[in-house]
N, CA, C and O atoms as a MOPAC input file, in Angstrom:
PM7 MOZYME 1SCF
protein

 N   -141.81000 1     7.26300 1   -22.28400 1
 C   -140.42900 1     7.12800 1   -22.70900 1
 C   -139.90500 1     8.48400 1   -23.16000 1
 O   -140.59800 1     9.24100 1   -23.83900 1
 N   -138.29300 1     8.86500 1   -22.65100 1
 C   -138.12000 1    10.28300 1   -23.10300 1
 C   -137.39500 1    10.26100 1   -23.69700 1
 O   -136.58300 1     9.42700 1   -23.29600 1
 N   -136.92400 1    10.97300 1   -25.04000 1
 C   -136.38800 1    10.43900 1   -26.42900 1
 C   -136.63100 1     9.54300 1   -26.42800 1
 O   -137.52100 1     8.91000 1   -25.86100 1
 N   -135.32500 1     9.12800 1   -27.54700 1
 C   -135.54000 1     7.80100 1   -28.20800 1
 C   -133.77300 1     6.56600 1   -27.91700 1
 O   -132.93600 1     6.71300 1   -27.02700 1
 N   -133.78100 1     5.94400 1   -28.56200 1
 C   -132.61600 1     4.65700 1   -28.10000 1
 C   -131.48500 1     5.41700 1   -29.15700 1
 O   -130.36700 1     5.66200 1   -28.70300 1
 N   -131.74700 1     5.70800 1   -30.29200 1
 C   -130.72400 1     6.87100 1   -30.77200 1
 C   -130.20100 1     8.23300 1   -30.18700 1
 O   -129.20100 1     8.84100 1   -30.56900 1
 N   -131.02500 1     8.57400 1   -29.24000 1
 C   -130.40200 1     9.55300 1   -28.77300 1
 C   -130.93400 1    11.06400 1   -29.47300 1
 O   -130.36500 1    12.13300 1   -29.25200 1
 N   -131.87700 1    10.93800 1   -30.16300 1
 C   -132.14800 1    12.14000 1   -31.48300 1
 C   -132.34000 1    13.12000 1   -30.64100 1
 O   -132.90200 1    13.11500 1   -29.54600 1
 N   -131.62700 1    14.30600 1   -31.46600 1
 C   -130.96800 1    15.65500 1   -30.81000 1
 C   -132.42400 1    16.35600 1   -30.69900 1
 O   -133.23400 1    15.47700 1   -30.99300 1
 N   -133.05900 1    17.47900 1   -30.42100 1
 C   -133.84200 1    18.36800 1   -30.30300 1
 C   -133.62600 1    18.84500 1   -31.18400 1
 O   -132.47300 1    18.93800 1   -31.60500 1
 N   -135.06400 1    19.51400 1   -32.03300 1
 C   -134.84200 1    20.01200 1   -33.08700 1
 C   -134.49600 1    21.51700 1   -33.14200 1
 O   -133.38900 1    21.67200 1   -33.65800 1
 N   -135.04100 1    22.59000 1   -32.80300 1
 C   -134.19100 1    23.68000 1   -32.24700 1
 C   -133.02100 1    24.37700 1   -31.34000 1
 O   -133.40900 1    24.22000 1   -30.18200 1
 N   -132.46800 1    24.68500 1   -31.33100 1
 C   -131.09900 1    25.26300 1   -30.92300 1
 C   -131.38900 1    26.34900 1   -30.65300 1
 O   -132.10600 1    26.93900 1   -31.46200 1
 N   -130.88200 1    27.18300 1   -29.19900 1
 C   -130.58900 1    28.22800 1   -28.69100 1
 C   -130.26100 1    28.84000 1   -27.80300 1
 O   -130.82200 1    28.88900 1   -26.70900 1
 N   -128.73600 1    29.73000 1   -28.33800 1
 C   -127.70400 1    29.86200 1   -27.56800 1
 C   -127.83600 1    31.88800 1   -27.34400 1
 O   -127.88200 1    32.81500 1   -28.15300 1
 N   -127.84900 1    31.83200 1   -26.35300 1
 C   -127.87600 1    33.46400 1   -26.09300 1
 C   -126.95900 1    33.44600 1   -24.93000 1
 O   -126.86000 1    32.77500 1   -23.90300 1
 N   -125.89400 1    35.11300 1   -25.84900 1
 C   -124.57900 1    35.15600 1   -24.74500 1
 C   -124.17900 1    36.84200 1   -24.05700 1
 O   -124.22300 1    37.68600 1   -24.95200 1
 N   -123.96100 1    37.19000 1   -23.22500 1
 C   -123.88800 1    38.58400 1   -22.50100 1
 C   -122.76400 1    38.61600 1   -21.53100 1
 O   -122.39700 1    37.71100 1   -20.78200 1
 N   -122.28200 1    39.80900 1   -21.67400 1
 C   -120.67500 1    39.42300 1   -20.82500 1
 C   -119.99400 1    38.27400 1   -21.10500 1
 O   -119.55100 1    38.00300 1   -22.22100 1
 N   -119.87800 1    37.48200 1   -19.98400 1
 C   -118.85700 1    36.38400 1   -20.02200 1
 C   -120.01300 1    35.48300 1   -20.01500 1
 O   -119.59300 1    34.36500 1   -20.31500 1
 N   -121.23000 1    35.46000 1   -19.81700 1
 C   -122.27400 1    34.43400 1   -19.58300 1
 C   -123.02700 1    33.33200 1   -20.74900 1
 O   -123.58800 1    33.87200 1   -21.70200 1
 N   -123.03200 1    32.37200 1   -20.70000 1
 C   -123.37300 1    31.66800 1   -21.70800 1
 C   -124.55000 1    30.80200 1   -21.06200 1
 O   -124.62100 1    30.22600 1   -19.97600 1
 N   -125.61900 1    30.94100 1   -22.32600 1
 C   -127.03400 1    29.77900 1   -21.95400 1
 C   -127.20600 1    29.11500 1   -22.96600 1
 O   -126.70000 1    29.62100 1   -23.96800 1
 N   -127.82900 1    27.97900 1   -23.14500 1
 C   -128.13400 1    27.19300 1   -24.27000 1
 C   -129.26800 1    26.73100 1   -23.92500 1
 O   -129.45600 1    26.60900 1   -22.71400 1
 N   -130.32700 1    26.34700 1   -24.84100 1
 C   -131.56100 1    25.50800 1   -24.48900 1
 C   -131.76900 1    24.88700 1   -26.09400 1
 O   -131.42400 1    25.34600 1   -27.18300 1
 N   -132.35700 1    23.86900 1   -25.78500 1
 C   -133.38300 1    22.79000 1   -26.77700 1
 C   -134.41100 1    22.83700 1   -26.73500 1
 O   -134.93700 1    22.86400 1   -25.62200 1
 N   -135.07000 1    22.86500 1   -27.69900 1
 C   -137.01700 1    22.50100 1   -27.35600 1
 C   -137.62200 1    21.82000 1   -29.07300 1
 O   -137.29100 1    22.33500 1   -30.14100 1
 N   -138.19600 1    21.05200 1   -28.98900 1
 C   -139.04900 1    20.37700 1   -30.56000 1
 C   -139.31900 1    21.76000 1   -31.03200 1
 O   -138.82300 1    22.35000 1   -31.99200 1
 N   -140.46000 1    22.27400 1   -29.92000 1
 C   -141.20500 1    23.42900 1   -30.20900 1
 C   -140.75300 1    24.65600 1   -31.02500 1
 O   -139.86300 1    25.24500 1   -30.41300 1
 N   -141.13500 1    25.37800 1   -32.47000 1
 C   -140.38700 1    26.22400 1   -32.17800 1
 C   -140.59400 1    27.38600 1   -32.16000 1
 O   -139.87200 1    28.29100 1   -32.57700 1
 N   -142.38800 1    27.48000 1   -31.29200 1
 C   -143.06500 1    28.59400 1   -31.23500 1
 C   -142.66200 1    28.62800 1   -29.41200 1
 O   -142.99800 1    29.53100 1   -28.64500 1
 N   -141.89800 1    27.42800 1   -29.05800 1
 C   -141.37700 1    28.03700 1   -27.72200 1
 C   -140.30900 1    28.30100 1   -27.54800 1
 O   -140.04700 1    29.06700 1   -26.62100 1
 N   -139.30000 1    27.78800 1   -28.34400 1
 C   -137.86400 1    28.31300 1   -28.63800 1
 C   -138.13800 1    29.88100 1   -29.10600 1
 O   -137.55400 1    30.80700 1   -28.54500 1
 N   -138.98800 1    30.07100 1   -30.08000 1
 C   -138.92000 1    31.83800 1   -30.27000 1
 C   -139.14700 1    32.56500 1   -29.27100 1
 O   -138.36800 1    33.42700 1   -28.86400 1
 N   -140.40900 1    32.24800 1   -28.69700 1
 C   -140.82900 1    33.33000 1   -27.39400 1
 C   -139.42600 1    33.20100 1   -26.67400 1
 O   -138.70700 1    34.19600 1   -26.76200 1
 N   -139.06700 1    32.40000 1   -26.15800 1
 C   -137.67500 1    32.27400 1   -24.74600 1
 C   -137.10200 1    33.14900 1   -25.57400 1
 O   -137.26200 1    34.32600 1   -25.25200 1
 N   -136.16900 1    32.83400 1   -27.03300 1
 C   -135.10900 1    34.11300 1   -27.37200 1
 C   -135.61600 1    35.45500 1   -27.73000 1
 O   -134.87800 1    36.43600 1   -27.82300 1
 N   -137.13600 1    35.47800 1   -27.96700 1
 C   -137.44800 1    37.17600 1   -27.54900 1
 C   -137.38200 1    38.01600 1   -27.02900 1
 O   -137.35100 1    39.21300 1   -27.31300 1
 N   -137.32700 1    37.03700 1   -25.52200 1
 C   -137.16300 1    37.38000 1   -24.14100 1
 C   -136.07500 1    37.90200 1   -23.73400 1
 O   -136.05200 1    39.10100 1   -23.45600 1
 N   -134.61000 1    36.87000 1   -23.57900 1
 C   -134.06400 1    36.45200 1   -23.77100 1
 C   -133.23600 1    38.11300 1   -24.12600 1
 O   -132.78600 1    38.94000 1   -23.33300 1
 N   -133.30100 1    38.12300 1   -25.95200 1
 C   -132.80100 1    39.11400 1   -26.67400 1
 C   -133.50000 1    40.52700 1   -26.15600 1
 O   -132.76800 1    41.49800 1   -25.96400 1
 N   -134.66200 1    40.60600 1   -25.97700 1
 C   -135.15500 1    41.73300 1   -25.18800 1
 C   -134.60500 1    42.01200 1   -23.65600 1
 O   -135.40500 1    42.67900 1   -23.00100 1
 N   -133.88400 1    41.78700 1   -23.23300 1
 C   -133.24600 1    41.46600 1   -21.89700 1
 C   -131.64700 1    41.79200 1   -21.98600 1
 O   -130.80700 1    41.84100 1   -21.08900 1
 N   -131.53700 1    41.99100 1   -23.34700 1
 C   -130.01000 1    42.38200 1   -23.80500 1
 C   -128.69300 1    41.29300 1   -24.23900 1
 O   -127.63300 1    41.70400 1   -24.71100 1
 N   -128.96000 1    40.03900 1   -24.01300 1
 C   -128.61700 1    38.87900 1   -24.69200 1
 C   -128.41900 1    38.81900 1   -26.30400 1
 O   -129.28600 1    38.84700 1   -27.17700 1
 N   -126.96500 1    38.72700 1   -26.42900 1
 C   -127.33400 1    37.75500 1   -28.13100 1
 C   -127.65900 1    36.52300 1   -28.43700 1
 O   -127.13700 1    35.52800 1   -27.93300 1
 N   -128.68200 1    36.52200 1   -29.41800 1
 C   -129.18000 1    35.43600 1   -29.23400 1
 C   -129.41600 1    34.97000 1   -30.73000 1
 O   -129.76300 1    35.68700 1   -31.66900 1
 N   -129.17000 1    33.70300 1   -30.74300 1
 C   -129.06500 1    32.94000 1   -32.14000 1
 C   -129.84500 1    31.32200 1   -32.10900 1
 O   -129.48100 1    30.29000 1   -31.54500 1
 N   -130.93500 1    31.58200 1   -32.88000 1
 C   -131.62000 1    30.27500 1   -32.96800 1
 C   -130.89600 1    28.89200 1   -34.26800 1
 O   -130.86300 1    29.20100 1   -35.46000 1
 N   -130.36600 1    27.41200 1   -33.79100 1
 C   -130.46400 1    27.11100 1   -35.07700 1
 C   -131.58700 1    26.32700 1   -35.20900 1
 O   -132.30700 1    26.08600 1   -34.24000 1
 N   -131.83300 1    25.85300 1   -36.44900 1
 C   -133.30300 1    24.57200 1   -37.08400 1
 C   -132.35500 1    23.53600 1   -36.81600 1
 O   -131.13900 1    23.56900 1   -36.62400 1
 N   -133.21700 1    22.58100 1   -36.84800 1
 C   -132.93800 1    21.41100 1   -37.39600 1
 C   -131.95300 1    21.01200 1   -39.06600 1
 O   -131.35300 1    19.98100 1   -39.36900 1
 N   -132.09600 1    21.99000 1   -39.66000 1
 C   -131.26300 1    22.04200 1   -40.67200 1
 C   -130.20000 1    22.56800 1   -41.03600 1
 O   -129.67000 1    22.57300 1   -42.14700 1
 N   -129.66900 1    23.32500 1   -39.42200 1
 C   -128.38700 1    24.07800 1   -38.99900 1
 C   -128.56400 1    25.77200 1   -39.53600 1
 O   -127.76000 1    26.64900 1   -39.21800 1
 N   -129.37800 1    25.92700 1   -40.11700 1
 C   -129.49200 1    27.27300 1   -40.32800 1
 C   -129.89800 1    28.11500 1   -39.19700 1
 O   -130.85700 1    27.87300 1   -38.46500 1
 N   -128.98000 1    29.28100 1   -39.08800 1
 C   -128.88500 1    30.13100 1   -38.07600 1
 C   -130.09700 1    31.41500 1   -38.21600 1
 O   -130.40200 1    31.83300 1   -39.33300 1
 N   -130.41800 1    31.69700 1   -37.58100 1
 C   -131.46000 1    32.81700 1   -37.68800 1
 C   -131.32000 1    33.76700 1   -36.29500 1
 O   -131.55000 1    33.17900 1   -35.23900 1
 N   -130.97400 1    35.12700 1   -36.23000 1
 C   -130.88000 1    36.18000 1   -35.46800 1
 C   -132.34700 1    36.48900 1   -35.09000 1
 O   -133.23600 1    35.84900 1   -35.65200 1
 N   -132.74400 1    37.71200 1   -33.90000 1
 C   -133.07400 1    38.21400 1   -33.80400 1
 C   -134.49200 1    38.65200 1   -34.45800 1
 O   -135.61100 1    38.33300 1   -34.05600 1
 N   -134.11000 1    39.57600 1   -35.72300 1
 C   -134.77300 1    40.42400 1   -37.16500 1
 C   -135.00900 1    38.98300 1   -37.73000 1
 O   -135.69100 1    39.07600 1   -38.75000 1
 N   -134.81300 1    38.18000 1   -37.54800 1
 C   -135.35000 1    36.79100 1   -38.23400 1
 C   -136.21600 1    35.92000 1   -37.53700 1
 O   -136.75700 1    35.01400 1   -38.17100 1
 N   -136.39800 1    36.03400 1   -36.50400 1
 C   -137.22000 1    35.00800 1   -35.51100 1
 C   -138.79000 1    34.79800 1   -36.44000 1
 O   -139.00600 1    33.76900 1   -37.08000 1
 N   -139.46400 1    35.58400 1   -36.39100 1
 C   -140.53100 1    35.66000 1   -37.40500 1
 C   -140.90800 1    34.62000 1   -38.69700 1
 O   -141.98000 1    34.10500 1   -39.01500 1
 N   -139.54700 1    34.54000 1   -39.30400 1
 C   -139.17300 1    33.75100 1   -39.80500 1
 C   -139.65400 1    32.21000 1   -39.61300 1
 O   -140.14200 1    31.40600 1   -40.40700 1
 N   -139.24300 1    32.10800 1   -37.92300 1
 C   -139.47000 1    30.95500 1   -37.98200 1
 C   -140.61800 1    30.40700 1   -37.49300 1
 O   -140.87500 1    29.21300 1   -37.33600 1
 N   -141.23900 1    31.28900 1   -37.28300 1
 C   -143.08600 1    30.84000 1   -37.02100 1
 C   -143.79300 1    30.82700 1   -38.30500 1
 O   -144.70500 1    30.00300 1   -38.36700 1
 N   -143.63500 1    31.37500 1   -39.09500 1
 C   -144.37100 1    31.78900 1   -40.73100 1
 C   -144.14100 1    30.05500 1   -41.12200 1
 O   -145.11700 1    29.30400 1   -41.11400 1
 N   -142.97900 1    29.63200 1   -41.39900 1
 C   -143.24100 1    28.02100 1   -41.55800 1
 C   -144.12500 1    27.46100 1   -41.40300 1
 O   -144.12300 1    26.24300 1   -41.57600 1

């Protein structure tokens, strides 16, 4: 079964944007949400992760969210 009958959102958020170009992805994971916006931001993309608790974290913060 994939989700659930509520519909429950993914717990990470991330949106990385360059020129006119826009990407977004979801993942539970969020030792795989970091690697992708490493990438991602290493590639010249801005890139902004949120949690599950809407807090935004850049770049200089990713770290951040593996130490959890």
């Amino acid at each position: 079964m994939q989700g659930n009958a509520r519909g429950r959102a993914l717990a990470y958020k991330m949106v990385a944007e360059r020129d006119n170009e826009k990407c977004s992805f979801a993942r539970e994971s969020r030792l795989l949400i970091v690697a992708k916006a490493k990438v991602w931001a290493s590639e010249g993309w801005q890139v902004v992760i949120t949690d599950p608790d809407g807090k935004a974290y850049t770049p200089p913060e990713f770290d951040q969210l593996l130490a959890a």
